[in-house]
Structure formats: C-alpha cells, structure tokens
N, C-alpha and C positions, 0 to 999 in steps of 0.2 A: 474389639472387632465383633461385628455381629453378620448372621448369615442368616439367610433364608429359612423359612420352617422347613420348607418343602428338601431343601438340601442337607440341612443339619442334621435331620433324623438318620441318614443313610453316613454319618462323620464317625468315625474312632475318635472315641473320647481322650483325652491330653493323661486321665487319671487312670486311665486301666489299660492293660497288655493288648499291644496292637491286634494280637488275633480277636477280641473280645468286640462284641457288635453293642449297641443299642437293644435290650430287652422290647420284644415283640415284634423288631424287625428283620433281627440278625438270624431267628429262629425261621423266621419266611425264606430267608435269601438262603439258612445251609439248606433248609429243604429244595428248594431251585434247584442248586449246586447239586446235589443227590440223585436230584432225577435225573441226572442229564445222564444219559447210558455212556459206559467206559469204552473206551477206544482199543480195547482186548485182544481184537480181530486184526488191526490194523500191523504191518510190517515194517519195519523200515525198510531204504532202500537199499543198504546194505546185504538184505538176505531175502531180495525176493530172485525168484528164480530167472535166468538168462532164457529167454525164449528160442532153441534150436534155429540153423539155419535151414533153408527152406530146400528140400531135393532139388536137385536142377536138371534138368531134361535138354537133351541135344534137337536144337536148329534144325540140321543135316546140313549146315553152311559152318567148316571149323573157322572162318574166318571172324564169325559170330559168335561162335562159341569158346574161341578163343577169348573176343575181349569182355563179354560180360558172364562166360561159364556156363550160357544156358537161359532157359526159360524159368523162372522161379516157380514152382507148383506152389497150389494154395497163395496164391500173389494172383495180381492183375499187370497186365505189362502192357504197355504201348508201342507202337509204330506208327511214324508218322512220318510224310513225309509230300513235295508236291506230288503233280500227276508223272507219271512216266520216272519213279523215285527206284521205285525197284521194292513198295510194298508189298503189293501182291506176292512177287516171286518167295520172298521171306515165310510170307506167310501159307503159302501153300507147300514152301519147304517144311516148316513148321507140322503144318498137317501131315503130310507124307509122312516125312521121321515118325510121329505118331503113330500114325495107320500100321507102318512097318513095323512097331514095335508090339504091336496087337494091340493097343489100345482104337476104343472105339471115339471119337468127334463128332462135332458139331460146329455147321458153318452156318452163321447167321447173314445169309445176304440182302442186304436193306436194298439194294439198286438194281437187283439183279443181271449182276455184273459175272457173274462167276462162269469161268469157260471152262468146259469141262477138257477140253483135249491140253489145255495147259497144263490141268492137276493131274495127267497122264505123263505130260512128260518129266512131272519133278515127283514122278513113282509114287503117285497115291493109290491109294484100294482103297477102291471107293465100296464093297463091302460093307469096309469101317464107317463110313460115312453119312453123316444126315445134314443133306443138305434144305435148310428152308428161305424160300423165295418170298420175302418184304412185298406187300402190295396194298394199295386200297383200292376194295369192291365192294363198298356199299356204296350203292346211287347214292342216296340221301346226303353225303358228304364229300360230293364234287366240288362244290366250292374251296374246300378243304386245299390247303395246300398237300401236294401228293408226296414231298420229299419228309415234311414233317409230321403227316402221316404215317409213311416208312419206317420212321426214326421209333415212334411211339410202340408201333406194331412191334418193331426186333426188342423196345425194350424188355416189351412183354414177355416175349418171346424168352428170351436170358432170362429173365426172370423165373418162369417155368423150367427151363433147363437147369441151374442151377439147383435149385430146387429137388429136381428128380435127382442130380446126383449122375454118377456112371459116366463119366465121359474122362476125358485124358486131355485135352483140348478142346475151348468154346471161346470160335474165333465170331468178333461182330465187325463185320465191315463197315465202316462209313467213308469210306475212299472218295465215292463220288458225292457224297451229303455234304452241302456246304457248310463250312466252319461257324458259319452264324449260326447255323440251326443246330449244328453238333453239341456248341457249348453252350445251349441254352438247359442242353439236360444236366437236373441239380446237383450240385455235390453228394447231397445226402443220397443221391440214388447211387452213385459209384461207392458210397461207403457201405450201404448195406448188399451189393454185391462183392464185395471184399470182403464184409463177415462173414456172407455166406461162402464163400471159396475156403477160409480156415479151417475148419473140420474136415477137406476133401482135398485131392491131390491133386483136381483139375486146375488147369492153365487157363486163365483169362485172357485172350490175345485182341485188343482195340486197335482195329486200320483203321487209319484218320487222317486229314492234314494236318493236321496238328495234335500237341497234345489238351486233352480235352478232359482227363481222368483227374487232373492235378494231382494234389497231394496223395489220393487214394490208390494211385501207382508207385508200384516197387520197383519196375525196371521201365526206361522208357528209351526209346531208338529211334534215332532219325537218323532217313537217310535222304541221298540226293545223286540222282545219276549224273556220268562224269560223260556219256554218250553225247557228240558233238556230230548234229548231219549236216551237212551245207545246203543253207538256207532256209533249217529248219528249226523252231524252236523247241520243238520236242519231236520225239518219233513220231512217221508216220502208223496210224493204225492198219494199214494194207501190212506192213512188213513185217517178218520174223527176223529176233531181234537174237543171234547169236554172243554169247559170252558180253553183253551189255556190261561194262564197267559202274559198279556201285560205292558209293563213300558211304560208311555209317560210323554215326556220332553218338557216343555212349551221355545221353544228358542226365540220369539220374538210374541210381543205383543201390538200394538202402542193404546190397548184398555186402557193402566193403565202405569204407572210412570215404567221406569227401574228396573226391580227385581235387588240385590246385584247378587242374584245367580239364576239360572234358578230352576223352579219350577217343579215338580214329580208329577206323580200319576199312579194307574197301575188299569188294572182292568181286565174281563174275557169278551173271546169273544162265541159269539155262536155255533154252531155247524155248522161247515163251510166247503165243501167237497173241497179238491184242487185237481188240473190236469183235 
C-alpha cells in the first residue's frame, strides 16, 4: 500500500510509539499545539455562579401582581394588547405606584397620546415625572413618514435616558404606532437596551399591540378588555369608562419554570377619560 507524499509525511510510523511524529514535522506541529493559549480561565458549568432573581416592583393592580409578582427591575417587560385593552390603565398604574414610592420616571410618548387628568386619577405626581412628546419638525422631511419618524425619535430618546441612568421606570409607548412599523425596530437594538437596564434598577415598560421586544423580554402581558357596549365594537371615546373589566394573559416569564399553559387573571380599571 502506498500513500501520497503529501499525506504520508503527517502518518505515525508502524515502527515507533504512536506518540512519536516524523522528524522535522512533528517538531512544527508540538510547536503549533503550544502556542495555542490554555483554556485556564474557562469554568465549567458546574460552578459558574447562579445569577440572582431580579427585585420586583408593584403594579398598584394586586390582581397583576399577584400573577406575575411584579415588574422585573433591570429587565424589559411588555404590554400589549389591542386598542381599548386596558394598556394604558396598566401602565400609568405602573407609573403611579412608582411616583408614590419616590421614585422619579419617564414617559416616552411616541403619539402624543398621554392624558393627563387620567395619570391623575390613577394618583400620579407628576413632580416625579418627565414627560417627552414624539414629533417630527424638521420641514425638510415632510415626506417622511410621521409615525416612523416618531418611532426613531423615542428610540433615541430611550436611548439617552437609559444612558443618564436615575429613573425607577421608562415607559415607551407605541400604543397607537402601527405593529408594522413597531416591529421593524431591530433586535439588536432591544438587546442593547436590556444590557444597558443590567447594571440599574430601572424598569423597562413597551406599550404595544403586540409584542415587539421578542426574546429580549423578561416579562410580557397581554391583555384584552371583557367591556361589551351595544352596538359598539370598542368604547366610545366621548365616555368615561368606570371599573372597565380587563383579562391579562401572562405569555412569557423568564422569573419561574415554563407554565404548561399560559396563565389568567382579569381585574377592574379605574376611571379613565379616553380622547
């Protein structure tokens, strides 16, 4: 049997100890082997360290905080849900709780949707609060679409806030931003807003239709209002909307083991003026 030159010279020879190389090449290949830097540093998984659960911070709705224990600090969390869901109330509960705890916020409003005698009646202090208003006003880029304009502007926006740090809650709305335009913002940008959250104890809070964060969310909530008017498919905006009946659905939770099935719970929102 005969072999290639090219192959033969890298062979253990039949006559000497399998450790033993070919003279002139086996001397090149320990040197290779040698340089390669040890793996010294490296742990098994065995003994690397359990990373701590994340504080959790009350809603001001225990029906919420019953089923998922809270808002995850240093997390990103979602809400989502259609129009007339009963996001908003959540999340200016969310804010309230906050405010009342001394902590100071930030509401990033892309649509400039935010009423203020609502965040009144679900006991904000507004003090605590910095509210900034989404818009586009440069002439120059009237063409521009204005909602995905919006969208670019609050990411900014977050971005900067983050950043400074000092906040307790940084809520972005995209409530009214369409889901086409919501999800076209990249993953990579919800993960490097999730790094930066880890060192700080602020709360991420995304209103959405949907969810839009995917994986780079730790808690995600959707709900769906159970409010039936005749002849109406959703509330009218004229009305004030006394103890509205809410369903939320706990879809994702990286606080506890896999549910079999997603978890419920519903509960009544305050009195809350829309339009």
């Amino acid at each position: 049997m005969s072999f290639s030159p090219q192959f033969s010279d890298y062979l253990v020879s039949p006559r000497r100890p399998a450790s033993a190389f070919i003279p002139g090449h086996g001397s090149a290949l320990l040197g290779r082997l040698a340089a390669i830097p040890k793996l010294t540093g490296v742990k098994p998984a065995s003994r690397l360290e359990v990373r701590p659960a994340p504080e959790l911070a009350a809603t001001g709705i225990p029906e919420l905080d019953s089923l998922t224990g809270g808002m995850p600090r240093s997390c990103l969390s979602e809400i989502c849900g259609p129009f007339s869901s009963g996001r908003t109330s959540v999340m200016l509960a969310t804010l309230a709780a906050a405010t009342k705890r001394g902590e100071f916020c930030a509401l990033i409003d892309t649509s400039d949707a935010f009423h203020p005698d609502s965040a009144g009646s679900a006991g904000m202090e507004f003090e605590r609060l910095l509210w900034i208003r989404c818009g586009e006003n440069n002439k120059r880029k009237k063409s521009r679409d204005p909602k995905t304009a919006a969208v670019e502007q609050a990411l900014r926006v977050l971005d900067l806030l983050l950043q400074a740090g000092g906040f307790g809650v940084v809520a972005i709305d995209f409530s009214d931003v369409p889901f086409q335009i919501a999800r076209r913002v990249p993953l990579a940008s919800w993960f490097r807003f999730q790094r930066a959250l880890e060192p700080t104890s602020t709360i991420l809070l995304v209103i959405a239709q949907a969810p839009c964060a995917q994986t780079c969310a730790s808690l995600v909530l959707r709900l769906q209002s159970r409010q039936n008017l005749p002849g109406l498919g959703l509330p009218a905006h004229s009305r004030i909307f006394e103890g509205m009946q809410v369903e939320g659905e706990l879809l994702r939770s990286r606080l506890m083991r896999k549910p079999a099935q997603s978890a419920h719970t519903s509960f009544r929102t305050k009195a809350v003026r829309a339009g």
